[in-house]
C-alpha positions in Angstrom: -14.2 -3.7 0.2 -12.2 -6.5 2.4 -8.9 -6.5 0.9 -7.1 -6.3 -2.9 -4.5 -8.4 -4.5 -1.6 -7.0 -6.9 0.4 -9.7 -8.8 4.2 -8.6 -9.2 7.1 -10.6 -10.5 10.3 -10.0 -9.0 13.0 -7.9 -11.3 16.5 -8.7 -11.4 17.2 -4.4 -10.5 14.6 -5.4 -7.6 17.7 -7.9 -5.7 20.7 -7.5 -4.1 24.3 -9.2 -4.5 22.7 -12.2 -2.8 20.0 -12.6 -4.6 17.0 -11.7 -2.8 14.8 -8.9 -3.1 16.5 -5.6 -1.3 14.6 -4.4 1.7 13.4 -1.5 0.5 11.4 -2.9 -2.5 9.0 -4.2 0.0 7.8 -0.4 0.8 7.3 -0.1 -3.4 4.9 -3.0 -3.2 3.1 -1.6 -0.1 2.8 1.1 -2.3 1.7 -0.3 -5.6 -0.8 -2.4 -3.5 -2.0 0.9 -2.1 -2.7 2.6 -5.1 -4.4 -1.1 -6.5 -6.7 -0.9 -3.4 -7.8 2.8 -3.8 -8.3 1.9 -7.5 -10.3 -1.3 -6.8 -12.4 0.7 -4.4 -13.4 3.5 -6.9 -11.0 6.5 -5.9 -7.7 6.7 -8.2 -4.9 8.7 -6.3 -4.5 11.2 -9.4 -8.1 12.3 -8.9 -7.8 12.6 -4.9 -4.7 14.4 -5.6 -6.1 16.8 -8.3 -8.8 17.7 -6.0 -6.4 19.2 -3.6 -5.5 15.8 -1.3 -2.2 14.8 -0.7 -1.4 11.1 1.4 1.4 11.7 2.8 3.5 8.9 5.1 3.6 9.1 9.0 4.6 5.5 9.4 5.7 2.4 8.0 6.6 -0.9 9.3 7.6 -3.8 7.6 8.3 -7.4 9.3 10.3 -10.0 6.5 9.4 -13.0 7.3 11.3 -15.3 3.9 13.0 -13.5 1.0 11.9 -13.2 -2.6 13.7 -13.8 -5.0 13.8 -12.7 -8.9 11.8 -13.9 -11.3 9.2 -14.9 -8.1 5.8 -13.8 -8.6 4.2 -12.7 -5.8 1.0 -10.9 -4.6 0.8 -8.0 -2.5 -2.7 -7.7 -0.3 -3.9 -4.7 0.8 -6.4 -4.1 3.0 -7.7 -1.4 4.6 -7.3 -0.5 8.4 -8.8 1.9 10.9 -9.3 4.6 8.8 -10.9 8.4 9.3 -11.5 11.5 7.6 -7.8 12.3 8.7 -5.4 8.7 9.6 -6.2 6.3 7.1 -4.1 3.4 7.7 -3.1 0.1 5.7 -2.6 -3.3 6.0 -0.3 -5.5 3.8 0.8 -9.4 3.1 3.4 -9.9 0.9 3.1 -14.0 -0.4 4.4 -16.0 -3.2 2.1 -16.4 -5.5 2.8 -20.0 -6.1 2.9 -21.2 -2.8 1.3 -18.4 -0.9 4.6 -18.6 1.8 4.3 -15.3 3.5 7.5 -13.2 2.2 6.2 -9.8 4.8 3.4 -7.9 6.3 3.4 -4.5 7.0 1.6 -1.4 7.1 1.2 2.3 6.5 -0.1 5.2 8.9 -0.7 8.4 6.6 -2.5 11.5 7.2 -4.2 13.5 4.5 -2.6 17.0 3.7 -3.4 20.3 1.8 -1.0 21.1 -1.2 0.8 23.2 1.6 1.4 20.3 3.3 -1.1 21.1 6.2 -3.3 18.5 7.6 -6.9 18.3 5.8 -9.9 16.7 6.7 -10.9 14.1 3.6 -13.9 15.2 2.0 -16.7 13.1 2.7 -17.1 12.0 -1.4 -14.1 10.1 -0.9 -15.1 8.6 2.6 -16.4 5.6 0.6 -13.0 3.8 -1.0 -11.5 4.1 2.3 -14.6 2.6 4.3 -15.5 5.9 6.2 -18.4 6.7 7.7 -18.3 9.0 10.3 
């Protein structure tokens, strides 16, 4: 699987006093992207997570590049990056969905954990959705 695409549309709680979506929302798409691709690829988070796998965050970087606005709708594409048993990461464009102008990229670094919060080795049934094959 190459890459997903989420439509959103911009909420008015989603913008700050000038307007334009606040900073952080950008992370919440990464996110809901994330979860889209996993989805799309076969694996839903809630049944990783019930079998004792926990994503957490090491990284995120974010580059804004034009601002959205509310009531924009916009598509968030995930895609998949170097990824192992351990350090998945992924990649994401933020665009309008109109116009396709580019609104951010980013991406995500994680590392797969135990419920204790330990790192833990993916098992290999999930290797699949996040293109692993060694």
């Amino acid at each position: 699987m190459q890459s997903v695409e989420t439509r959103l549309r911009v909420r008015y709680a989603e913008t700050d006093q000038m307007g334009v979506v606040y900073y952080a929302n950008y992370l919440v798409w990464m996110e809901v992207g994330r979860v889209e691709f996993c989805r799309a690829a076969g694996g839903r988070y809630r049944d990783i997570e019930e079998d004792g796998y926990l994503l957490a965050v090491l990284e995120a970087h974010c580059k804004y590049v034009s601002p959205a606005r509310y009531d924009d709708e916009i598509v968030v594409v995930a895609t998949m990056g170097e990824a192992n048993a351990r350090l998945p990461r992924f990649d994401y464009e933020i665009k309008d969905a109109v116009t396709e102008q580019l609104r951010a990229t980013g991406s995500t670094s994680h590392i797969w954990c135990g419920p204790d919060f330990r790192p833990r080795k993916l098992a290999a049934k999930y290797w699949p959705v996040f293109g692993i094959t060694k």
